[in-house]
C-alpha positions in Angstrom: 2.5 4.4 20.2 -0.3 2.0 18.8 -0.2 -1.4 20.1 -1.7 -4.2 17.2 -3.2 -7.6 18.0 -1.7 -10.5 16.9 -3.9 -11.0 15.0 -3.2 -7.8 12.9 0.2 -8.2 12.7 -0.2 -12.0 11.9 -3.1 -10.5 9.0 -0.7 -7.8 7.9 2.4 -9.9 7.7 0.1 -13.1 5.6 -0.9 -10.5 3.6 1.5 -8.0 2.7 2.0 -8.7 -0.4 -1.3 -7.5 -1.3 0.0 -3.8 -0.9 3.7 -4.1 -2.0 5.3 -6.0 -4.5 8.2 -7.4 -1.9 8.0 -8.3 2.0 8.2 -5.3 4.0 8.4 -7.8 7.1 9.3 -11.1 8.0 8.8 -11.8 11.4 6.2 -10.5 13.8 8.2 -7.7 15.4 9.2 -6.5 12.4 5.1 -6.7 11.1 4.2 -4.4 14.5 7.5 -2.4 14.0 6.4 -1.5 10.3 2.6 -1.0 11.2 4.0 1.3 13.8 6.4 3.3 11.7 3.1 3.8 9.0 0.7 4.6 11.4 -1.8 2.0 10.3 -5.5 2.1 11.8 -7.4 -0.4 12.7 -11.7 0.4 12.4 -14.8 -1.4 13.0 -16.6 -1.2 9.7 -16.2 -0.5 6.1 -18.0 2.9 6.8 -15.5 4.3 9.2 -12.5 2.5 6.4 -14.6 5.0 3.6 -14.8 7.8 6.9 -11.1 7.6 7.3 -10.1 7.7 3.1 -12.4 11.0 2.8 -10.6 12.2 5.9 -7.4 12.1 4.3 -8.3 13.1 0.9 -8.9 10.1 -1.1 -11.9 10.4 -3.6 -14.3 6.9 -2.9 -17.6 8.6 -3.4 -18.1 6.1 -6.2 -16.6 3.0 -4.7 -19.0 0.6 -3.3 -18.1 -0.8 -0.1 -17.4 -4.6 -1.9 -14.5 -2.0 -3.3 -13.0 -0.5 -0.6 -13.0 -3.9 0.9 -10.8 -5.2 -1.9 -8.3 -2.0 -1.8 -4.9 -3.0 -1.4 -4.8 -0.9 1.6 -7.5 -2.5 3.7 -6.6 -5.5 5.4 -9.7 -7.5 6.8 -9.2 -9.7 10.0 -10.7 -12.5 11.5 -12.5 -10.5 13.8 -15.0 -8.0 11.6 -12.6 -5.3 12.3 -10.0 -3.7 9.1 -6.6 -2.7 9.1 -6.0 0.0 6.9 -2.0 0.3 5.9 -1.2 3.2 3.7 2.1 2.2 1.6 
């Protein structure tokens, strides 16, 4: 079981509706529940976010990394670090 800072469940659940179109979430337990249940990561740069898309078969060759910052899937937080959250 991963265990999320609050500040990346307090990101995630700001920010959610970046990814979906309705609130997956509406309190903070819910946030770390949902996190949980998609096995979202959390890395230390935009290389390892581009490491982890190749890794699972997403094509970003051509994305710069101003890109994959703004994919719907990457979370940034306060911190430096992202959360990546795969819908």
């Amino acid at each position: 079981m991963n265990e999320y800072s609050e500040e990346c469940i307090l990101t995630f659940l700001r920010n959610q509706e970046q990814l979906f179109t309705e609130p997956v979430a509406e309190t903070e337990e819910e946030a770390e529940a949902f996190l949980e249940d998609c096995m979202a990561v959390v890395v230390d740069s935009l290389k390892e976010v581009r490491e982890y898309f190749e890794e699972n078969g997403m094509d970003v060759e051509d994305m710069s990394m101003e890109e994959l910052e703004d994919a719907s899937e990457v979370f940034p937080l306060p911190n430096g670090q992202y959360l990546i959250v795969e819908g």
